[in-house]
N, C-alpha and C positions, 0 to 999 in steps of 0.2 A: 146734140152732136158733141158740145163740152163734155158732156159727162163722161158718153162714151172714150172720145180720145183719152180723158184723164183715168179710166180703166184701164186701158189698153197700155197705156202709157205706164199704168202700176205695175201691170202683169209681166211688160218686158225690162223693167230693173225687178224681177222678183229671181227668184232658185229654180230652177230645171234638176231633177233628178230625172240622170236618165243609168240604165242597170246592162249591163253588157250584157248577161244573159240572165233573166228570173228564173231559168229554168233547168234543174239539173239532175239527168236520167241514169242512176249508175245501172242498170240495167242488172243481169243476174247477181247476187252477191250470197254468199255465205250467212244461217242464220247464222247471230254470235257478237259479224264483225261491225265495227264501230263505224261510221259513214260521216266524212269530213269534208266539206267545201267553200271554197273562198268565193264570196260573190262580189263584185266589183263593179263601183258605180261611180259616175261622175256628176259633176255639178255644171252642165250645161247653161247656166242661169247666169245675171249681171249681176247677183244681189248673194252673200253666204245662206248656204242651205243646212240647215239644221235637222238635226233627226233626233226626234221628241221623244219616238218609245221603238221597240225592237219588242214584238210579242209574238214570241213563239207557242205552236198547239203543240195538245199531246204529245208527248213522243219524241219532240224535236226541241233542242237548246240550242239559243245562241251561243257560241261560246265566245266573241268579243268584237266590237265594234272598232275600230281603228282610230275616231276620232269624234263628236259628234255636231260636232260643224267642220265643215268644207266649203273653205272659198271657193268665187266663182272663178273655173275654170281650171279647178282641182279635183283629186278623187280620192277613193275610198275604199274601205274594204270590211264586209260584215261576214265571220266566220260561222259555221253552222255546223251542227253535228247530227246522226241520230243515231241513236245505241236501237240495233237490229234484236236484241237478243229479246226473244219471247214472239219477236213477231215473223207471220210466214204470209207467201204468196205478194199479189201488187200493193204496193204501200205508197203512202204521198204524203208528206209531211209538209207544214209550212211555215215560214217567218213569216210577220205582217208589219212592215215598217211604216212607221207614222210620221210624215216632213212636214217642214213650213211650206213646201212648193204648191201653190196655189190650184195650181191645174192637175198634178197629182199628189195630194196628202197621202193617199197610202197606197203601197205597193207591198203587193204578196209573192213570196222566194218560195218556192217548192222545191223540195226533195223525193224523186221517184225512184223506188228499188222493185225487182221481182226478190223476193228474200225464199232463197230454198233453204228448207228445214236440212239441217244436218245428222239426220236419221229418218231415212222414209220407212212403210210400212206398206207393202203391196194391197193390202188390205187392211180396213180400220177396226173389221169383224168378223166372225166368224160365226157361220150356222149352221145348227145343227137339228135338220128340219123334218121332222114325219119320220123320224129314227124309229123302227120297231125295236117291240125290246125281243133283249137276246142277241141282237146285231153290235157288235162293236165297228164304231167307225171313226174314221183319222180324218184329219181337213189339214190343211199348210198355208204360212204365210212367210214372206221371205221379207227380213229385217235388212234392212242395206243403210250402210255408216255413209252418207255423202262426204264427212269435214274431212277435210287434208290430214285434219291432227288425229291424233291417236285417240279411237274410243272404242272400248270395249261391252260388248255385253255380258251381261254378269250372271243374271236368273231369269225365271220367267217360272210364273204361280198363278194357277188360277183357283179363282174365290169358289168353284163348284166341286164338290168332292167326289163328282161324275167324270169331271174329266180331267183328265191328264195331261202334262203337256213338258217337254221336251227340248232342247235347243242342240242341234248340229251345224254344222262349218258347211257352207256350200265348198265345194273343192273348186282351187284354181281363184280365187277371190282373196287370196290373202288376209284373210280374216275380215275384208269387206260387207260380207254377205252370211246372214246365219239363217240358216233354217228353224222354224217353231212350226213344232208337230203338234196339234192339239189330238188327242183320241177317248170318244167319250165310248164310258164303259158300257159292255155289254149287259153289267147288272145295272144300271144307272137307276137313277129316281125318274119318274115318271112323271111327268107334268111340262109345263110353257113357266116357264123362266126367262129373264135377263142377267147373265152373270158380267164377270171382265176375268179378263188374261193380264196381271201387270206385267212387263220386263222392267227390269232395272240394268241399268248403261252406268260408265264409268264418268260420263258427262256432265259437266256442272251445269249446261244448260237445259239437258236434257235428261235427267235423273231417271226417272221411269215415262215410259210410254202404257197406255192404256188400248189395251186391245177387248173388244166387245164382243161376248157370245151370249145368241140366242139361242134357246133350245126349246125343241119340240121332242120330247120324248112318250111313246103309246104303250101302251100294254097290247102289244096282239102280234 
């Protein structure tokens, strides 16, 4: 019964970190943009709470701790950031902080984004399937700028010397929206292949895009 009292008795003059919120959902954001948030925490404990290490996963940096002791019944504030660019669709980043608080050593801070890419592509490919030959045929894919900012596309070359391929203005899109016309020739080569379609964009984040074409081309 000694023992335990004199536990118990250690535990309540020890650190209490407790975290306003571990959890923080920017919800849709721009590929590109930089993701910053201040998490805020206190020291609910009798005893100063220390914070030993701040280790951040992939992707995600701390970028500065406010202090790394906090008296008890002070607070604090660990900044976080994540650079979005390269990454797309649900993302979750996290800090892992490491205390003296007995009852919680470590507590994990998450960063959750949906990251939309700032160039979609209606399509990733393009087929061109059981083409007889002597048929010339056209396929479309419709290139759309989502970023606020200014990006243009520039070319669009495919690696197949069968097909062709083309870029027009969707009208009424203010240069939002570009049409690619792929048309594989009526004299093509004859065989199953895998080619690509590059485009090239005015974007530093988004240089070219890779566009995929299969082909089935017959003799008959």
């Amino acid at each position: 019964m000694t023992i335990g009292l004199m536990a118990l008795s250690g535990q309540d003059k020890a650190p209490s970190v407790v975290f306003d919120n571990p959890v923080k959902d920017f919800g849709k954001v721009m590929q590109g943009e930089t993701l910053k948030h201040v998490f805020s925490f206190s020291n609910k404990g009798s005893s100063a709470l220390e914070i030993l290490s701040v280790e951040p996963s992939c992707g995600c940096q701390a970028a500065s701790l406010s202090a790394k002791q906090i008296q008890a019944g002070q607070s604090g504030q660990i900044d976080v950031s994540v650079d979005t660019a390269g990454l797309t669709g649900a993302i979750e980043k996290s800090v892992n902080i490491i205390t003296n608080d007995p009852r919680q050593p470590s507590v994990s801070l998450s960063v959750r984004a949906d990251v939309q890419p700032e160039i979609s592509v209606s399509s990733p490919s393009i087929y061109f399937e059981n083409v007889p030959k002597g048929k010339e045929v056209t396929k479309e894919v419709v290139i759309t700028v989502l970023a606020e900012r200014s990006i243009k596309i520039l070319s669009a070359e495919s690696t197949d010397e069968s097909v062709t391929v083309k870029l027009e203005p969707v009208p009424d899109s203010e240069g939002k929206k570009i049409k690619l016309i792929a048309t594989h020739k009526s004299d093509g080569k004859i065989g199953y292949r895998i080619e690509k379609i590059t485009v090239k964009t005015t974007s530093y984040l988004t240089p070219e895009i890779a566009i995929y074409l299969a082909i089935r081309y017959f003799n008959r």
